[in-house]
C-alpha positions, 0 to 999 in steps of 0.5 A, spaced: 891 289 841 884 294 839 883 298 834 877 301 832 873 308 831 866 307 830 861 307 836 865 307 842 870 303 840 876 309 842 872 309 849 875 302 849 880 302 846 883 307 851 880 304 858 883 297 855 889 301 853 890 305 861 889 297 865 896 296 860 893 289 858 892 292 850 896 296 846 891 301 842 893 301 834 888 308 835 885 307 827 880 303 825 884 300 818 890 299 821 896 297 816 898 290 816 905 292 819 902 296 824 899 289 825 905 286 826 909 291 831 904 290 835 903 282 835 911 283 836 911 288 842 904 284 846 908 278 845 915 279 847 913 284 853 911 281 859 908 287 861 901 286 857 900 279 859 902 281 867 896 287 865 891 282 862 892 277 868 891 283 874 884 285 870 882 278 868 883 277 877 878 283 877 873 281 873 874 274 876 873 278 883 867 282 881 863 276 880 864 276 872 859 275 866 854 272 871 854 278 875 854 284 870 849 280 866 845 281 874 846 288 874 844 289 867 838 286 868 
């Protein structure tokens, strides 16, 4: 799950929210019921942790921290 609205927190949220590994609550505050939904619908769908494995992979093949701290510097 992502929330947020400051600095590029809905840039995030939307990118994490397009992979399928995140379901964006699209407020900063949300609502604890919100909360609640969303835990339920992350953990009872298989889809999110199937998005969430695919992308960890990617960034594994990418050459993770190590490689994007290399690239900033």
């Amino acid at each position: 799950m992502t929330a947020g609205a400051g600095e590029d927190k809905p840039e995030v949220c939307a990118r994490l929210r397009r992979t399928g590994a995140s379901l964006d609550l699209g407020t900063a505050h949300p609502q604890p019921t919100a909360i609640r939904a969303a835990v339920q619908e992350v953990l009872t769908d298989p889809s999110y942790r199937a998005a969430a494995q695919a992308l960890a992979a990617q960034m594994v093949a990418a050459g993770g921290a190590a490689e994007a701290a290399r690239r900033i510097n």
